[in-house]
C-alpha positions as CSV (number, residue, x, y, z in Angstrom):
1,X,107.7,86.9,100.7
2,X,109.4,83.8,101.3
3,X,112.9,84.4,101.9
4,X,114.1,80.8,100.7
5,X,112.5,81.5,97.7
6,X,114.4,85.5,97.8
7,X,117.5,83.5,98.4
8,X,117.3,80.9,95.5
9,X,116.4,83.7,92.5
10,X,119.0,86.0,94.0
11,X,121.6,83.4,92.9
12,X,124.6,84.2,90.4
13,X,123.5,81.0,89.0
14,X,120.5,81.5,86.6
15,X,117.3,80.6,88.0
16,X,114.4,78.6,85.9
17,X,111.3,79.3,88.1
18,X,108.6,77.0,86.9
19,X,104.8,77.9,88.6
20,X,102.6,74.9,88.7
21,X,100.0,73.2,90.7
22,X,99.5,69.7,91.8
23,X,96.0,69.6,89.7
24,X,97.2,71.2,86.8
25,X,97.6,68.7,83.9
26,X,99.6,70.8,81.8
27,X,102.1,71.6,84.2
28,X,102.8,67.9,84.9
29,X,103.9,67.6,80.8
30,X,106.4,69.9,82.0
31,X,107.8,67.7,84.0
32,X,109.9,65.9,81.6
33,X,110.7,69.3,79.6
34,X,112.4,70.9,83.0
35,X,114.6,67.3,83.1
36,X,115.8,67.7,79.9
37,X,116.3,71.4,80.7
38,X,118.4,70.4,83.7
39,X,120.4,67.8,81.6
40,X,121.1,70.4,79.1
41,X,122.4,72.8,81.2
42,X,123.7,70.7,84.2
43,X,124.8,72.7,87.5
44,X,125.2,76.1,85.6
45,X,120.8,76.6,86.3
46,X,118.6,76.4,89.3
47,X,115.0,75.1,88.5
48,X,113.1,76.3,91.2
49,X,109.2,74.7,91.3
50,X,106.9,76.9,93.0
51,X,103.0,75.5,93.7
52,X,100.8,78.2,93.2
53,X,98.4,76.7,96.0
54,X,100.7,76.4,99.1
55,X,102.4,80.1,97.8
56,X,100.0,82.2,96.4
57,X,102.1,85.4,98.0
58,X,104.9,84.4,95.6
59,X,102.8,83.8,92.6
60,X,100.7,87.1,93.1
61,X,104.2,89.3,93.4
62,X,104.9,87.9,90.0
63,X,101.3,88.3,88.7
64,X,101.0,84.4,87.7
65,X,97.4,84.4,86.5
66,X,97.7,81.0,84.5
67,X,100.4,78.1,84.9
68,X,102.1,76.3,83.5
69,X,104.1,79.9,83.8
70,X,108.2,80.1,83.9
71,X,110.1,82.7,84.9
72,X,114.0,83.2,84.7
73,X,115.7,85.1,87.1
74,X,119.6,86.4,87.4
75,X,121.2,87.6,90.2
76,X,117.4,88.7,91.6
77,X,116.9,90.3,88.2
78,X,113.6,88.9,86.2
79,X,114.9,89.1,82.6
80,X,111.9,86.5,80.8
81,X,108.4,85.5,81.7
82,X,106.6,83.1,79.4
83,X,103.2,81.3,79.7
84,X,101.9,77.8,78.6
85,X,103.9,74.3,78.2
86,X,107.2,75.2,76.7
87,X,109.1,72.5,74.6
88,X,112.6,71.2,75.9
89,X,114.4,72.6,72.6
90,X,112.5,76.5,72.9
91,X,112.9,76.6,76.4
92,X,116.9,76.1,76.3
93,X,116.7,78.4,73.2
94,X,115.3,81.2,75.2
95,X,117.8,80.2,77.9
96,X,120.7,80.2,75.9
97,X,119.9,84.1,74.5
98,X,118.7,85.4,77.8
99,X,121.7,83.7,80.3
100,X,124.3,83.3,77.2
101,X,126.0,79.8,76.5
């Protein structure tokens, strides 16, 4: 697997890992969601964007059969997987119960 990728999610620093493709129309709405994401939560989250095409190794590990798909990860630990576009103000929801505030 790709060990950048090993090195990013094994971070004490939560990890937002957001699997997309270049094609993909819905993943590009999620654009603007992982921003505000980012704004919310400032340097205390990684947002790691992974395209599916250039790492289908990585997205196969993690059984990523549709994208827009986000994963969080802590400390190498996957502790949520969801599917689909995500709002700004459910995805810091989940992130706020699953990495605390």
């Amino acid at each position: 697997m790709n060990r950048r990728f090993l090195n990013v999610i094994k971070s004490s620093k939560p990890v937002l890992v957001d699997f997309y493709a270049d094609w993909c129309r819905p993943c590009q709405k999620m654009m603007p969601v992982l921003k505000e994401v980012k704004d919310e939560f400032k340097s205390n989250i990684r947002i790691l964007k992974v395209n599916v095409d250039r790492n289908p190794h990585i997205a196969t590990r993690y059984d990523i059969n549709s994208i827009p798909s986000l994963l969080i990860f802590r400390s190498g630990k996957l502790i949520w997987k969801g599917k689909g576009i995500k709002p700004a103000g459910e995805l810091i929801m989940i992130l706020k119960e699953q990495i605390g505030d």
